[in-house]
PAKOLVEX-572901 format. One record per residue (C-alpha): x, y, z; residue in one letter. Coordinates in steps of 0.02 Angstrom, whole numbers, plus 50000, padded with zeros to 5 digits. Example, Ala and Ser with C-alpha at 12.3 -4.5 7.8 and 13.67 -1.06 7.14 Angstrom:
<sites>
+-------+-------+-------+---------+
!    c1 !    c2 !    c3 ! residuo !
+-------+-------+-------+---------+
! 50615 ! 49775 ! 50390 !       A !
! 50684 ! 49947 ! 50357 !       S !
+-------+-------+-------+---------+
</sites>
This chain:
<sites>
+-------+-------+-------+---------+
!    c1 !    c2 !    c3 ! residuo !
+-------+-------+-------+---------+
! 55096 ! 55296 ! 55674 !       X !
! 54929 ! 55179 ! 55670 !       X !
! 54979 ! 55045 ! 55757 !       X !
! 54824 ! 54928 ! 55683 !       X !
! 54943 ! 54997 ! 55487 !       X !
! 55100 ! 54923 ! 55590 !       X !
! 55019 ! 54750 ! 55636 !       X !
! 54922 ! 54736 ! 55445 !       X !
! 55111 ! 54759 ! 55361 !       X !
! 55200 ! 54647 ! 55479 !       X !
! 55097 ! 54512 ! 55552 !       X !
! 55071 ! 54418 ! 55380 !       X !
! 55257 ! 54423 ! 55320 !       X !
! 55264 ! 54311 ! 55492 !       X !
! 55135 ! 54203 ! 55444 !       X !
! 55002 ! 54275 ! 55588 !       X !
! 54849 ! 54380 ! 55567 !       X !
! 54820 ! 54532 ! 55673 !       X !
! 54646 ! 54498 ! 55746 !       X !
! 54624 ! 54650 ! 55856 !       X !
! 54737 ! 54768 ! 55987 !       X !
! 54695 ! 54852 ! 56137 !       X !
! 54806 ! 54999 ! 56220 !       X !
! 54733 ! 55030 ! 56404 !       X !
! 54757 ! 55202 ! 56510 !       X !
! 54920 ! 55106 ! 56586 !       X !
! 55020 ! 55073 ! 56447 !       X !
! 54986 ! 54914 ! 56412 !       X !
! 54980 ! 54879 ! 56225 !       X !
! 54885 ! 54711 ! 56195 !       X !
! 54899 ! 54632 ! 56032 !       X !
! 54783 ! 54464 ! 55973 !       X !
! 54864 ! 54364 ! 55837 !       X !
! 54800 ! 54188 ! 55750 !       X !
! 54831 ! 54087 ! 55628 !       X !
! 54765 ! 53903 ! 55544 !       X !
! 54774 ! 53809 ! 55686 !       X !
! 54781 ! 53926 ! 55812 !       X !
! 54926 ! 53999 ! 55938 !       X !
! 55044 ! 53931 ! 56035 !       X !
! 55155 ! 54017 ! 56177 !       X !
! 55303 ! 53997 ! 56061 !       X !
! 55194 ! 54108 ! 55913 !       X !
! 55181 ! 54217 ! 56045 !       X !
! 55358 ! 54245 ! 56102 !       X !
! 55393 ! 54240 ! 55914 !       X !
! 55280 ! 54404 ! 55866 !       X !
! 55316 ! 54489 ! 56046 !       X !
! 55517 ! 54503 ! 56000 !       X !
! 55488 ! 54541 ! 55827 !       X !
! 55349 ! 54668 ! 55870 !       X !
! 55456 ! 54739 ! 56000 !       X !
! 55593 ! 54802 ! 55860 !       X !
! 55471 ! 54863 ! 55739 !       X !
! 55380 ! 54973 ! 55875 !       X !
! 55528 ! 55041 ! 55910 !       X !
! 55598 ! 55101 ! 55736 !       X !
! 55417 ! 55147 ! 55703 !       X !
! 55407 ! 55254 ! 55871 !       X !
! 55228 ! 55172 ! 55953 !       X !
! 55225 ! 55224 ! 56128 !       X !
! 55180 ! 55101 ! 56253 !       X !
! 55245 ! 55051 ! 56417 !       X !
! 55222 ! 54843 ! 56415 !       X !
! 55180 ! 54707 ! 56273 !       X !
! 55063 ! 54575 ! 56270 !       X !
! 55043 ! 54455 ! 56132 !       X !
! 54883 ! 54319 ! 56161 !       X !
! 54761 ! 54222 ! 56053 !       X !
! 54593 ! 54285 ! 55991 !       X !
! 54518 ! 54138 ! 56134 !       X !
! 54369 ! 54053 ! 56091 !       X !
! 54254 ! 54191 ! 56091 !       X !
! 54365 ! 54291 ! 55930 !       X !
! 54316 ! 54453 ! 55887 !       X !
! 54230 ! 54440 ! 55742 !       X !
! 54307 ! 54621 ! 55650 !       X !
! 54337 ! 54605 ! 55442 !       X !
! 54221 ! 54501 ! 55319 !       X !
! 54344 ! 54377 ! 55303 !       X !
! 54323 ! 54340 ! 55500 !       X !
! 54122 ! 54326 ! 55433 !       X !
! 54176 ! 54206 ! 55264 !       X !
! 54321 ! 54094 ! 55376 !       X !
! 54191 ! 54068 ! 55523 !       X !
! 54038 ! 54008 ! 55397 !       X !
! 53942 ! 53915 ! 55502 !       X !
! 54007 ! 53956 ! 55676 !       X !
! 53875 ! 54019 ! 55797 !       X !
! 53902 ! 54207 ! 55842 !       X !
! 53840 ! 54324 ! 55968 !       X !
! 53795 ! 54503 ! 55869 !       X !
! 53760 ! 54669 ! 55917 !       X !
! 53693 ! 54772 ! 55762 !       X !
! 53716 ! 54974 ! 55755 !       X !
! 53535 ! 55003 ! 55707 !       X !
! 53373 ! 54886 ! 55718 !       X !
! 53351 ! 54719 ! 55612 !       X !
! 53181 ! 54674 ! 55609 !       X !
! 53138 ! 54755 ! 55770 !       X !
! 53302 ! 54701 ! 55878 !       X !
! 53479 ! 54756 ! 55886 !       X !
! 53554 ! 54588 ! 55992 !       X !
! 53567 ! 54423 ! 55873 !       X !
! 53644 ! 54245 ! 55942 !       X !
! 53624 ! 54136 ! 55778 !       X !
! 53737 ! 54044 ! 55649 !       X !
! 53823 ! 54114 ! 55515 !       X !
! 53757 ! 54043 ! 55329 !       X !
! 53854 ! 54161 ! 55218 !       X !
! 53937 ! 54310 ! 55197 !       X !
! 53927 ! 54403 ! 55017 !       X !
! 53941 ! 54560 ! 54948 !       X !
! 53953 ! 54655 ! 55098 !       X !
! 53803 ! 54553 ! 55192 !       X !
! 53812 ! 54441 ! 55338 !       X !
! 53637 ! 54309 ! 55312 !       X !
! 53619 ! 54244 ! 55490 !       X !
! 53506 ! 54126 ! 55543 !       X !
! 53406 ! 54127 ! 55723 !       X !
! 53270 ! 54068 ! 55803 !       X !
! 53199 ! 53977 ! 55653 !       X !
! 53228 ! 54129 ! 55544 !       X !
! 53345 ! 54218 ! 55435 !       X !
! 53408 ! 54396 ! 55433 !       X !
! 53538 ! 54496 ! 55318 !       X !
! 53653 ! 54604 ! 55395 !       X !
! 53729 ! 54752 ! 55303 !       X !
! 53912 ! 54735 ! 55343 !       X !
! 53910 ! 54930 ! 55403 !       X !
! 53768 ! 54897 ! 55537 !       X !
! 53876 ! 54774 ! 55622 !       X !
! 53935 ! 54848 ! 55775 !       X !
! 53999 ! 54701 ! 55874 !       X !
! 54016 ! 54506 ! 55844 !       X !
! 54094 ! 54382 ! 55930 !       X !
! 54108 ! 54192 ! 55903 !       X !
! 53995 ! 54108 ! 56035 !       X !
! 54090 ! 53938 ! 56084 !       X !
! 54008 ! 53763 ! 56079 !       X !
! 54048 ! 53637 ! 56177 !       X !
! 53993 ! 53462 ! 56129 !       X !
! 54002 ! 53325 ! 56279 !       X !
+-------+-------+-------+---------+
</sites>
């Protein structure tokens, strides 16, 4: 069974989104879960003893469970993570060359029709959603 299927049909019904899952060499199956106003260790107990039962009628083999937040620096995966986070600053790895580099840390101005328009350095790019290979939210501190 596709365990990223599993979290996409359950998660929601709970009220959570499945942000992204990891399952290491060792066993360990780690799953990242948020919702509007982010997670607290009770959301996580919550989804880690309902996710427990559902793995189990649904046979996904792992040895241990671990349920966390995105963190500050989310994973940046779907366009909706690109429409929600308008306006966040992002760090960007692109598959293939965007005017002449492949690494972007800039802000997000919009998402549409499958293109992420970033701005940088004084300029502006678009981003075909399918040359995005990795993007994380790059957190600001204000003192």
């Amino acid at each position: 069974m596709d365990i990223q299927a599993v979290l996409d049909k359950t998660l929601p019904g709970l009220g959570y989104e499945a942000v992204d899952y990891e399952l290491t060499a060792q066993g360990v199956l780690r799953v990242f879960i948020d919702k509007e106003g982010g997670i607290t260790v009770e959301d996580c107990a919550v989804v880690s003893n309902h996710l427990s039962r559902v793995f189990m009628v649904e046979d996904v083999d792992y040895k241990h469970l671990e349920i966390s937040s995105p963190g500050l620096d989310r994973v940046l995966k779907k366009p909706q993570d690109f429409i929600r986070f308008s306006g966040s600053l992002i760090k960007l790895k692109t598959r293939l060359p965007v005017e002449g580099q492949k690494n972007f840390i800039g802000r997000i101005e919009s998402f549409e029709d499958g293109v992420l328009r970033l701005s940088f350095d004084g300029k502006t790019a678009e981003i075909a959603f399918e040359n995005i290979d990795k993007a994380r939210i790059k957190p600001e501190f204000k003192f």
